[in-house]
N, CA, C and O of each residue as an XYZ file, in Angstrom:
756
protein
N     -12.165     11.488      7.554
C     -10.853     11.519      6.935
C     -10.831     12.694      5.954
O     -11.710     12.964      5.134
N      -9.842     13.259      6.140
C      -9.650     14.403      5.134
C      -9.791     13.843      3.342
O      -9.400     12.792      2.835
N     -10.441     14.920      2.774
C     -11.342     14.974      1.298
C      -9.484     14.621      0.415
O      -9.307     14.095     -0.684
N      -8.552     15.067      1.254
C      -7.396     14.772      0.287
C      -6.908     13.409      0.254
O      -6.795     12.853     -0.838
N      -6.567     12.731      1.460
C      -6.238     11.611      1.530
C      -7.432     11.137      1.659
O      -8.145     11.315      2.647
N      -7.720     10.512      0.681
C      -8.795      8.951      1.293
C      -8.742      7.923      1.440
O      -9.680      7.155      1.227
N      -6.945      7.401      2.100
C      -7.111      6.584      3.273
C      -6.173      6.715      3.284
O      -5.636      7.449      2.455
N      -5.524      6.103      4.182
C      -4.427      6.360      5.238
C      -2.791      5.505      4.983
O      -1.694      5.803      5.455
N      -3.334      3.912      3.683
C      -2.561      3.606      3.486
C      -1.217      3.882      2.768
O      -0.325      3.034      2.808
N      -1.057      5.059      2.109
C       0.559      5.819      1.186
C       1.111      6.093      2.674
O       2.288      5.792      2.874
N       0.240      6.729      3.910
C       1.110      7.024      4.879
C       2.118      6.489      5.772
O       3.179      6.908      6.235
N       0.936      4.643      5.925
C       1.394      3.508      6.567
C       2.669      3.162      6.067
O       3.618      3.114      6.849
N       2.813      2.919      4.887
C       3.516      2.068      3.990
C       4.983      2.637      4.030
O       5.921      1.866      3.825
N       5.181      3.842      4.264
C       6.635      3.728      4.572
C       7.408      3.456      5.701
O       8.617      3.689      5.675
N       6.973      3.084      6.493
C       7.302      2.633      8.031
C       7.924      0.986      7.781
O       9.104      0.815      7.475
N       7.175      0.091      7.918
C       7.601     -1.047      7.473
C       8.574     -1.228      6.220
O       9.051     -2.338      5.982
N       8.810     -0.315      5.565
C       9.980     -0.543      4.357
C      11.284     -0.019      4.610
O      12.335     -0.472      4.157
N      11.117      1.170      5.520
C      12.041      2.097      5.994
C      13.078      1.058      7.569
O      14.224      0.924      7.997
N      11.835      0.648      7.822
C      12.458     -0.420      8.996
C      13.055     -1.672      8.981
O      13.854     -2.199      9.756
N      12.364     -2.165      7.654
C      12.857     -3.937      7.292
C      14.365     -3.093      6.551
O      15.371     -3.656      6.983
N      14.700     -1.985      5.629
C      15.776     -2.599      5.097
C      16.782     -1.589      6.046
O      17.872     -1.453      5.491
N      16.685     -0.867      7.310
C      17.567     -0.486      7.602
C      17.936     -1.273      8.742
O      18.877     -1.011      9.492
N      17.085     -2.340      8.849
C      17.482     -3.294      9.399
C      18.216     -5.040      9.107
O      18.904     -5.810      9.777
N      17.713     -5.053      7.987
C      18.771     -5.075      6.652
C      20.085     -4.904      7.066
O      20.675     -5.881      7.525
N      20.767     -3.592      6.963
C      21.499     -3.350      6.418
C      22.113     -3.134      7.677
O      23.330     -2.950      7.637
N      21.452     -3.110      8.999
C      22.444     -2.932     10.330
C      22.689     -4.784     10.849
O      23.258     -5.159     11.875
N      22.156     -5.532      9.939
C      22.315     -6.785     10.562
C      23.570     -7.407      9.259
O      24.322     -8.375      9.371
N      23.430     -6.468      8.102
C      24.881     -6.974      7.235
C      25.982     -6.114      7.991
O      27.086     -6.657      8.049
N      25.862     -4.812      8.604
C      26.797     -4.284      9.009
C      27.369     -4.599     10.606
O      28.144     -3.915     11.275
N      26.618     -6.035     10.995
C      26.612     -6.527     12.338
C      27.724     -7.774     12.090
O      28.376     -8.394     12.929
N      27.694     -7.902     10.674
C      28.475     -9.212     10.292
C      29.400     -8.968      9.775
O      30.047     -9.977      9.493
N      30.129     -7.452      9.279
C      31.121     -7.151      9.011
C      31.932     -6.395     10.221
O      33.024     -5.834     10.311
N      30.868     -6.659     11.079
C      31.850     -5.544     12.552
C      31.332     -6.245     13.341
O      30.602     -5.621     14.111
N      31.394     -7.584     13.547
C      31.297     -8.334     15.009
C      31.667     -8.099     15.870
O      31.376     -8.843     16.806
N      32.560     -6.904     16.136
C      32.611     -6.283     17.699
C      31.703     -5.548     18.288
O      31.593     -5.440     19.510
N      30.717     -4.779     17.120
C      29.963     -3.741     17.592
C      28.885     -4.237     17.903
O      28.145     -4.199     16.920
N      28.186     -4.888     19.145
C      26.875     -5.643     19.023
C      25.937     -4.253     19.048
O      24.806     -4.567     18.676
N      25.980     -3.521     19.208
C      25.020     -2.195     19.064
C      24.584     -3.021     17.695
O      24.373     -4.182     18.046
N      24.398     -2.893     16.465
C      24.459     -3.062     15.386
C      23.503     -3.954     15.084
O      22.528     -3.739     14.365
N      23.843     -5.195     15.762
C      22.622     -6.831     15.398
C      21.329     -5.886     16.694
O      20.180     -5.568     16.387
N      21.952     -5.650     17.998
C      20.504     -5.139     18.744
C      19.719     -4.313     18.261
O      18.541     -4.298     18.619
N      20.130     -3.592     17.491
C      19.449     -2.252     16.452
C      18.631     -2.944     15.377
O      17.582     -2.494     14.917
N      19.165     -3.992     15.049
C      18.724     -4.000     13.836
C      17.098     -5.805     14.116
O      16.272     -6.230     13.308
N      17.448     -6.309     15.782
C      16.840     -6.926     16.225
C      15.350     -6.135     16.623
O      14.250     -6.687     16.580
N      15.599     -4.733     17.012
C      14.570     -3.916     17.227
C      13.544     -3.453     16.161
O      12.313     -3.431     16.146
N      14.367     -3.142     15.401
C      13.993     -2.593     14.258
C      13.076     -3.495     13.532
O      12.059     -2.998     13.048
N      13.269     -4.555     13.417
C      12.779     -5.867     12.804
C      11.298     -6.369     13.561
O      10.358     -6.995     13.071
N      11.482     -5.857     14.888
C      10.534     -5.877     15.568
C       9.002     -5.062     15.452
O       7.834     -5.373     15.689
N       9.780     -3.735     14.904
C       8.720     -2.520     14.837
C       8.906     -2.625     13.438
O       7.785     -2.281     13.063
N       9.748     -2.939     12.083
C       9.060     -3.323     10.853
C       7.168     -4.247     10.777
O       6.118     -3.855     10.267
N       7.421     -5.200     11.342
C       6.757     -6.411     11.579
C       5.128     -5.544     12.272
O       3.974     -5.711     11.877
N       5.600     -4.703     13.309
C       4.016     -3.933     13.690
C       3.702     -3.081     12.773
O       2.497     -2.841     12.700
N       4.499     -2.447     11.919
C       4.063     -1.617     10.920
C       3.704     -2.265      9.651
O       3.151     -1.680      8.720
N       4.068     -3.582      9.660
C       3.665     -4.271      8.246
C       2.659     -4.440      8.724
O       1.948     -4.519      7.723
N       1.726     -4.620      9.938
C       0.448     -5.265      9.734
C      -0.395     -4.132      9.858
O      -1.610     -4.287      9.730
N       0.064     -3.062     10.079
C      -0.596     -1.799     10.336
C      -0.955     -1.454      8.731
O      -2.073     -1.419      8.216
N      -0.029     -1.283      8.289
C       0.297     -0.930      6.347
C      -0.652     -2.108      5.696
O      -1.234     -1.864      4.639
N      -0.783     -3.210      6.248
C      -1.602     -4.558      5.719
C      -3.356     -4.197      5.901
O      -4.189     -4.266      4.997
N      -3.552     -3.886      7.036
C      -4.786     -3.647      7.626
C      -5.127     -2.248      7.104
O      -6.342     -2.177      7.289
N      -4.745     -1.159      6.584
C      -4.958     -0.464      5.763
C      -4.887      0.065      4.191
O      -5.274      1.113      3.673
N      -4.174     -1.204      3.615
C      -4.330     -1.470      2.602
C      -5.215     -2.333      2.155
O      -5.753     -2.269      1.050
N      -5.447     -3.371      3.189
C      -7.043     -4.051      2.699
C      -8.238     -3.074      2.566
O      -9.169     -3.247      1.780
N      -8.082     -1.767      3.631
C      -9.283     -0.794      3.487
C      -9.274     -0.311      2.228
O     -10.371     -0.366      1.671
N      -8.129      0.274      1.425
C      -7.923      1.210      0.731
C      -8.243     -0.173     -0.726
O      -8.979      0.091     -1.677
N      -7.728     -1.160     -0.621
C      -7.968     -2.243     -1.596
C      -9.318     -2.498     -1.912
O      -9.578     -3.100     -2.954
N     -10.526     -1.987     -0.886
C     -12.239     -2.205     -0.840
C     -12.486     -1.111     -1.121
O     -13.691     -1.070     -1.372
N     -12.031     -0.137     -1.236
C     -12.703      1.438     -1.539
C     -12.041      2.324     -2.757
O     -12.705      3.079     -3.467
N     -10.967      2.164     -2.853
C     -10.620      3.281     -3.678
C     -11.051      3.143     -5.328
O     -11.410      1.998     -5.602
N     -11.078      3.993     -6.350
C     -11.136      3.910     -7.778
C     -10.296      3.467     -8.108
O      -9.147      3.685     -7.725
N     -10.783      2.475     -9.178
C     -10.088      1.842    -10.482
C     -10.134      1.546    -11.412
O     -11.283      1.104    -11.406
N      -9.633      1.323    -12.803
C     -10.061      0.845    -13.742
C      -9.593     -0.689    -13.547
O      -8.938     -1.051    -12.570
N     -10.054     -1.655    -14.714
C      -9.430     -3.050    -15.387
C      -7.736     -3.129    -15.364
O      -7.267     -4.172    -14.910
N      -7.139     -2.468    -15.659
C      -5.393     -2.273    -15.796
C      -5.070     -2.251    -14.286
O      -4.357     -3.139    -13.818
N      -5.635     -1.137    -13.402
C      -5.197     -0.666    -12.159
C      -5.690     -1.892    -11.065
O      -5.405     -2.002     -9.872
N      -6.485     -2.715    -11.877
C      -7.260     -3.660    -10.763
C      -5.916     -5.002    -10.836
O      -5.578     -5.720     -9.894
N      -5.426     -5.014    -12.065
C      -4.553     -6.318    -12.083
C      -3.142     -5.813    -11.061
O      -2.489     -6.512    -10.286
N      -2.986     -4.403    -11.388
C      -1.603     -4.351    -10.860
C      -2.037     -4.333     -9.160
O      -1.163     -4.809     -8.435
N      -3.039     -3.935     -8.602
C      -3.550     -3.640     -7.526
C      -3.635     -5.142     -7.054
O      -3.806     -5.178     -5.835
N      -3.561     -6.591     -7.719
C      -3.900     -7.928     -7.145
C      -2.564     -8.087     -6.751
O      -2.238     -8.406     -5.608
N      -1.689     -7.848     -7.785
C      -0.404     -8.213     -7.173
C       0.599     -7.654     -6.405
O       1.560     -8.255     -5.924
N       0.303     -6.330     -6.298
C       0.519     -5.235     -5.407
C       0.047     -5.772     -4.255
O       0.846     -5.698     -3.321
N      -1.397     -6.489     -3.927
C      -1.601     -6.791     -2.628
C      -1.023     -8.005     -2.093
O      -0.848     -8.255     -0.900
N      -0.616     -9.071     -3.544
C       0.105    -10.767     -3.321
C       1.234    -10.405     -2.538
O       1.605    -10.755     -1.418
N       1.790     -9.460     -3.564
C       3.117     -9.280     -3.125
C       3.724     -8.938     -1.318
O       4.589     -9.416     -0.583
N       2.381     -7.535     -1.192
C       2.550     -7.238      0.145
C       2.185     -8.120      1.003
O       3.094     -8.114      1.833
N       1.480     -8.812      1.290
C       0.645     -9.928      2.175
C       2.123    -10.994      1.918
O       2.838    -11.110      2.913
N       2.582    -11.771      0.593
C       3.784    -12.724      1.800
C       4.701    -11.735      1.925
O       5.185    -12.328      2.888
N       5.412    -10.732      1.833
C       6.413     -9.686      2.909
C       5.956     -9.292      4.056
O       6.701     -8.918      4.962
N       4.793     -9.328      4.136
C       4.451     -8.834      5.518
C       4.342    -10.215      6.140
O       4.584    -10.184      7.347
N       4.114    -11.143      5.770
C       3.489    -12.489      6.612
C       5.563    -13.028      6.479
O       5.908    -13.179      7.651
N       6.214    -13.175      5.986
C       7.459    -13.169      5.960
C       7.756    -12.249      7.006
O       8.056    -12.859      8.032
N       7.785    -11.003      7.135
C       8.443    -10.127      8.130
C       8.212    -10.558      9.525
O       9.025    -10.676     10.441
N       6.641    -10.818      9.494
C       6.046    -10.698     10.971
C       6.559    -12.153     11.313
O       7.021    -12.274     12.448
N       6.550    -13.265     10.517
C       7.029    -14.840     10.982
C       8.795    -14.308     11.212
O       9.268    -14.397     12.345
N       9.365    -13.955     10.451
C      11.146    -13.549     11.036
C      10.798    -13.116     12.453
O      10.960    -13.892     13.394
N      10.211    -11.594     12.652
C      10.094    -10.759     13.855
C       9.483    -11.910     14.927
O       9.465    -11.648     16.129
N       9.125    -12.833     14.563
C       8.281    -13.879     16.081
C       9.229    -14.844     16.333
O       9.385    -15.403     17.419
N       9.917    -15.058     15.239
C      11.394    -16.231     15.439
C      11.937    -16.137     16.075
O      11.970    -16.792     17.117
N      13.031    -14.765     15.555
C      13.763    -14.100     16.548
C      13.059    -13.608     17.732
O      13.212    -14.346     18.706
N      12.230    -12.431     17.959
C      11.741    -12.532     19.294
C      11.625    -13.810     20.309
O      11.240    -13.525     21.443
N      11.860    -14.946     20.086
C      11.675    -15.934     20.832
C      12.576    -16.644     20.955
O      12.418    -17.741     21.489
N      14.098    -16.124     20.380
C      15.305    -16.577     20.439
C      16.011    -15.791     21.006
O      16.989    -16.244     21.601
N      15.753    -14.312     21.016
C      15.805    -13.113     21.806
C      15.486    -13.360     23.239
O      16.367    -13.420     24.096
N      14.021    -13.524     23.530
C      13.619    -13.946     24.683
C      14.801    -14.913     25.820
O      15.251    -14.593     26.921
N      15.059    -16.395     24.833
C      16.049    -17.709     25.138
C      17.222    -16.986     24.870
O      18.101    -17.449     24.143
N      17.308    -15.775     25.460
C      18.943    -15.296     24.821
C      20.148    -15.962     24.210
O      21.305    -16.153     24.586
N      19.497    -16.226     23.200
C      19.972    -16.746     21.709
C      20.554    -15.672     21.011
O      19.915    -14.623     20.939
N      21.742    -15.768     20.448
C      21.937    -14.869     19.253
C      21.799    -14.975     17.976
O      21.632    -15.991     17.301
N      21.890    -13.672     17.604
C      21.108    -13.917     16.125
C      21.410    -15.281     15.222
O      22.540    -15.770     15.254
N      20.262    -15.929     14.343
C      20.524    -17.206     13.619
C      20.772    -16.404     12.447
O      20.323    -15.322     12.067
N      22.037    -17.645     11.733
C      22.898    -17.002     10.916
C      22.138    -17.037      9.448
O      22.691    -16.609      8.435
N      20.882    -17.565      9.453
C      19.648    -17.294      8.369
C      18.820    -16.263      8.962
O      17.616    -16.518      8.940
N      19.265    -14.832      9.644
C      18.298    -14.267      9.866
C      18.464    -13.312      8.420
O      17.665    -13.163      7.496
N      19.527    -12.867      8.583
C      20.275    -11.556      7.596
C      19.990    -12.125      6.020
O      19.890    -11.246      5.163
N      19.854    -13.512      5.589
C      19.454    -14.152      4.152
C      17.911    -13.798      4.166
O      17.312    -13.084      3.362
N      17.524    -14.315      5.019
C      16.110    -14.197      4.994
C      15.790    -12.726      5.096
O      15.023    -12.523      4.155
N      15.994    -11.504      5.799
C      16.067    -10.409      5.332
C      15.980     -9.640      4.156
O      15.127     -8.806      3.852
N      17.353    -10.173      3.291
C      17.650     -9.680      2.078
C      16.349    -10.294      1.146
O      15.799     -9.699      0.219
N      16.152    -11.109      1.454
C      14.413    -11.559      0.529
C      13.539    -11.079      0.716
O      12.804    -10.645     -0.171
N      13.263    -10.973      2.246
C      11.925     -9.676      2.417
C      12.077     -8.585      1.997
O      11.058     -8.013      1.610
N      13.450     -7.829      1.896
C      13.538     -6.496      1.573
C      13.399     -6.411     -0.242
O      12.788     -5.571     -0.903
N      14.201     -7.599     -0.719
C      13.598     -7.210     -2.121
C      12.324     -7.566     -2.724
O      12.186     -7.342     -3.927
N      11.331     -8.113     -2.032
C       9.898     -8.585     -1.501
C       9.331     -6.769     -1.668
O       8.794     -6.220     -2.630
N       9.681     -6.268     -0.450
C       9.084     -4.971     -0.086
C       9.332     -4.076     -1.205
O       8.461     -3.252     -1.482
N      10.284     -4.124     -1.808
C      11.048     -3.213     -2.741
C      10.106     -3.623     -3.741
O       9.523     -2.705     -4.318
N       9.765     -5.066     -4.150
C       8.722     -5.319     -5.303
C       7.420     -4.074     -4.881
O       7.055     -2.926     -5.139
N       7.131     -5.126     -4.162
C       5.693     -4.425     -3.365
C       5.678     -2.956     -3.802
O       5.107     -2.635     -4.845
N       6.452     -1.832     -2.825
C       6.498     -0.863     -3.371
C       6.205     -0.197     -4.955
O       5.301      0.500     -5.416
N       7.166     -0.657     -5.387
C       7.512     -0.652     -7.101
C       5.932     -0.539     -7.273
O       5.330      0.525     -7.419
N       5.245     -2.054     -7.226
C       4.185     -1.833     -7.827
C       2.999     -0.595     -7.132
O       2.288      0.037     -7.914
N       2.919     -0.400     -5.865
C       2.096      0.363     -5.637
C       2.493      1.258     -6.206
O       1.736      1.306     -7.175
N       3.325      2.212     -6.320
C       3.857      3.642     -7.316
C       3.206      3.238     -8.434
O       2.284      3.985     -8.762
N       3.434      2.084     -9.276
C       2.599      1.549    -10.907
C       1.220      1.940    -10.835
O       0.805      2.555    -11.817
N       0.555      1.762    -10.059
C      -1.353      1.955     -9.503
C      -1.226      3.060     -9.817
O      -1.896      3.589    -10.703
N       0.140      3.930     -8.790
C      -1.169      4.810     -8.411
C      -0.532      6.018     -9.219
O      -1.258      7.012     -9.207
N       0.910      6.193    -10.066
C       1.283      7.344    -11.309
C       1.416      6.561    -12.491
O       1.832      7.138    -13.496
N       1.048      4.958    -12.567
C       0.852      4.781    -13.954
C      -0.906      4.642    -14.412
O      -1.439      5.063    -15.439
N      -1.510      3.932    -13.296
C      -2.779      4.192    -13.274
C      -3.832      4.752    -12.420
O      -4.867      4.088    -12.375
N      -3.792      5.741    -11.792
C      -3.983      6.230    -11.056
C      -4.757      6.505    -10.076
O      -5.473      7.438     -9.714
N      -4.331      5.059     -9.580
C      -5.334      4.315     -8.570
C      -5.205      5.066     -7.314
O      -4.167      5.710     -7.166
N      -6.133      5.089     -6.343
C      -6.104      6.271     -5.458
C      -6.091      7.604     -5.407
O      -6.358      8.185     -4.355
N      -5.779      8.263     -6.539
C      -5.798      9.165     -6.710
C      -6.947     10.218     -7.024
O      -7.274     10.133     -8.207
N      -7.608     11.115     -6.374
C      -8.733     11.500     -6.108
C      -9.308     12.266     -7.335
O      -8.685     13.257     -7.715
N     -10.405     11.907     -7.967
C     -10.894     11.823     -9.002
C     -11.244     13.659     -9.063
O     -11.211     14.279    -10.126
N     -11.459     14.095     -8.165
C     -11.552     15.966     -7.938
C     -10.429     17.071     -8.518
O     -10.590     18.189     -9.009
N      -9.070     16.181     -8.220
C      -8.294     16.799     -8.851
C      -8.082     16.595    -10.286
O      -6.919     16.822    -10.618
N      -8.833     16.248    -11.198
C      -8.444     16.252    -12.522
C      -9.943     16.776    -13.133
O     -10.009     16.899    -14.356
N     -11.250     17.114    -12.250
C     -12.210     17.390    -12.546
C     -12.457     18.921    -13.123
O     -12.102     19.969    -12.583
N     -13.059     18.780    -14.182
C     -13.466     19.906    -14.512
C     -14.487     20.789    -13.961
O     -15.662     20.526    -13.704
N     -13.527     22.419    -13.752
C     -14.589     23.406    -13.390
C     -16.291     23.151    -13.980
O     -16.712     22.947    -15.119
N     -17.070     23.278    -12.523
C     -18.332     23.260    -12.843
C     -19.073     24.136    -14.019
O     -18.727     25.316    -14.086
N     -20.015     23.692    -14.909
C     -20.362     24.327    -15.742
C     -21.213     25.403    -15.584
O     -21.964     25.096    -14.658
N     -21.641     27.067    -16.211
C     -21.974     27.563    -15.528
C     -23.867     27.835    -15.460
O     -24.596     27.357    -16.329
N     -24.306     28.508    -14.505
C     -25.553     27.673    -14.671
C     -26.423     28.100    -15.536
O     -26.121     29.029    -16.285
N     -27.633     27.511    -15.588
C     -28.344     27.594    -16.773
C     -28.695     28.969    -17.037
O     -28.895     29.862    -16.213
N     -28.762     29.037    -18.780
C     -29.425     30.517    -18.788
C     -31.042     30.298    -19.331
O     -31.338     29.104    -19.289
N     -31.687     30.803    -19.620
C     -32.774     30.969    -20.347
C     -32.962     31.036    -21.450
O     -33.147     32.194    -21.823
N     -33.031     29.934    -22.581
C     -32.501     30.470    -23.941
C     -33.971     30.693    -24.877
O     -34.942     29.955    -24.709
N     -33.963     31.478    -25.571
C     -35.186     32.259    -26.376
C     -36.026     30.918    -27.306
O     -35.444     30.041    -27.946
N     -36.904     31.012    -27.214
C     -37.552     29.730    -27.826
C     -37.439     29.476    -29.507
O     -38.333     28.768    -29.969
N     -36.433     29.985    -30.448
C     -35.865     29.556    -31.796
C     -34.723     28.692    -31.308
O     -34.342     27.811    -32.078
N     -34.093     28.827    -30.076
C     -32.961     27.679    -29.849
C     -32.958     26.980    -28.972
O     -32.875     27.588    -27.905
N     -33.029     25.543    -28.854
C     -33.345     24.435    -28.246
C     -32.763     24.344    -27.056
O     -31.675     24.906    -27.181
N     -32.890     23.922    -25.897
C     -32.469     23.580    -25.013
C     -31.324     22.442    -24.708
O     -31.759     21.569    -25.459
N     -30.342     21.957    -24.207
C     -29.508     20.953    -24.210
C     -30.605     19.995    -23.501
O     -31.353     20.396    -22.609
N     -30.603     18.260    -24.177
C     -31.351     17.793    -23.374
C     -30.433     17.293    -21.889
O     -29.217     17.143    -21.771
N     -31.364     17.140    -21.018
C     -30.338     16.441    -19.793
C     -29.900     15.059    -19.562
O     -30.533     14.173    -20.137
N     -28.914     14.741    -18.808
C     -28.081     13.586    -19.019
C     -28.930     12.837    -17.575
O     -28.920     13.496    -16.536
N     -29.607     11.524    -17.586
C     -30.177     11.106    -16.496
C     -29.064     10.635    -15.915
O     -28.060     10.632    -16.627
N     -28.927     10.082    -14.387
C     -28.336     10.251    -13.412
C     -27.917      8.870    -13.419
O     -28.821      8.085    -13.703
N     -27.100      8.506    -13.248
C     -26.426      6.697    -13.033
C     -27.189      5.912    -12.009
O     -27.550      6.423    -10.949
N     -27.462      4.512    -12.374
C     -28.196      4.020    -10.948
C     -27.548      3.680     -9.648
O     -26.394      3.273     -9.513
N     -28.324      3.869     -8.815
C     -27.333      3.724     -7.542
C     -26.242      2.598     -7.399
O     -26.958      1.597     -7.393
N     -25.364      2.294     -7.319
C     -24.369      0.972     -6.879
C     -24.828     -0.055     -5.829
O     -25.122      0.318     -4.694
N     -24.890     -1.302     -6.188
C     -24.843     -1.675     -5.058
C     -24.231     -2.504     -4.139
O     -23.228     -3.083     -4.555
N     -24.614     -2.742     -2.850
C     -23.776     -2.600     -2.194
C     -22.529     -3.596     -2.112
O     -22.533     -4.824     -2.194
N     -21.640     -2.863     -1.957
C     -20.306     -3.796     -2.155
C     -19.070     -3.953     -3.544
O     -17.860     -4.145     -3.664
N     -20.622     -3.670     -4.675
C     -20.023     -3.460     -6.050
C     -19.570     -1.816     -6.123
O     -19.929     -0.814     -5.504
N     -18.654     -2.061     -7.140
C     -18.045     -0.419     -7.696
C     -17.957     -0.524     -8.952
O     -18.313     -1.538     -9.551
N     -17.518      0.414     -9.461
C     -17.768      0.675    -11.250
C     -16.203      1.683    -11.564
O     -15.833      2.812    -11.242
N     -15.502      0.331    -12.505
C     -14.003      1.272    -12.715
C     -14.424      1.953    -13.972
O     -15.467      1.820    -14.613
N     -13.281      2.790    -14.208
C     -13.413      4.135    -14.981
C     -13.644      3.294    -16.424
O     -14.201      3.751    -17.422
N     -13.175      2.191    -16.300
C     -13.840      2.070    -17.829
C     -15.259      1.140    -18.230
O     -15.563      0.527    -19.254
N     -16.191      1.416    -16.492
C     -17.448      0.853    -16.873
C     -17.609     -0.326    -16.618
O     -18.700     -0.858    -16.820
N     -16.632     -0.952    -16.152
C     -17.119     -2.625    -15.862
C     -17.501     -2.722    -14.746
O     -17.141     -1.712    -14.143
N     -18.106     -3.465    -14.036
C     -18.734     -3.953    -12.332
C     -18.084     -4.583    -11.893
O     -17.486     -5.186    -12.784
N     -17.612     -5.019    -10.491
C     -17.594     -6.366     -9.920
C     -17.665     -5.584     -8.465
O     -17.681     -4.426     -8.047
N     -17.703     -7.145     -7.874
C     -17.575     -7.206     -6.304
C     -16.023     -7.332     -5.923
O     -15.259     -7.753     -6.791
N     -15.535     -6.990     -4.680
C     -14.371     -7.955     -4.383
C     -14.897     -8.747     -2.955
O     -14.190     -9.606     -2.428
């Protein structure tokens, strides 16, 4: 994986948000123009491929939830950042299997599909919200290289009236499974 992105989930994540509310908003605009069934089928599709992209965005946010840097602050908003996403996505994908199977029984849309919608979408809209909080209020994910300071330059030889800097020993290895947030504490997840 490229040294810039280190992982894949900021990419996932707009697919499933982009799809639940413009589907949303073609299943309110299906109920103000009941002639146009283009409108509920669009927005039956859509709901469909929200639902594969929420678990896509899910399954790579659990990666990015086991690996990336954090501190104590970024770890709390990062729990509920993941609560939040896990029932919208488990909400989306249970709507998308409903309907698909009322779809199937060529059923038309149930008139709790479009309520139940408007909850996932302001669900997702949470969700969102908080991942932006991680990662430009604490700047979770965000690759620790770009704020690093130019390397220092290398040693010179200094004349024996002036002391040498002593050296800084090396951190012990991590292990496995544990990580260490920026402000030094341990845990596992």
């Amino acid at each position: 994986m490229p040294e810039v992105l280190p992982n894949w989930h900021p990419v996932a994540v707009h697919f499933p948000i982009a799809l639940a509310l413009t589907a949303t908003l073609l299943l309110l605009a299906g109920r103000l123009r009941p002639a146009n069934p283009t409108l509920v089928a669009s927005a039956r599709l859509l709901l469909a491929l929200a639902a594969g992209a929420a678990l896509l965005a899910a399954a790579l946010g659990w990666q990015a939830y086991l690996t990336v840097e954090h501190d104590a602050a970024g770890h709390r908003v990062m729990l509920q950042h993941r609560n939040w996403a896990m029932a919208s996505m488990l909400g989306l994908v249970l709507l998308a299997l409903w309907d698909g199977l009322r779809q199937r029984a060529d059923k038309a849309v149930h008139g709790g599909l479009l309520p139940a919608m408007l909850l996932i979408s302001g669900g997702l809209c949470v969700t969102g919200w908080l991942g932006g909080e991680m990662v430009f209020r604490h700047g979770v994910g965000v690759s620790p290289a770009a704020f690093a300071s130019p390397p220092p330059p290398p040693e010179v030889q200094l004349p024996a009236a002036v002391s040498a800097p002593v050296p800084v020993p090396a951190a012990p290895a991590e292990v496995q499974g544990e990580h260490i947030h920026k402000d030094g504490k341990r845990h596992h997840h």
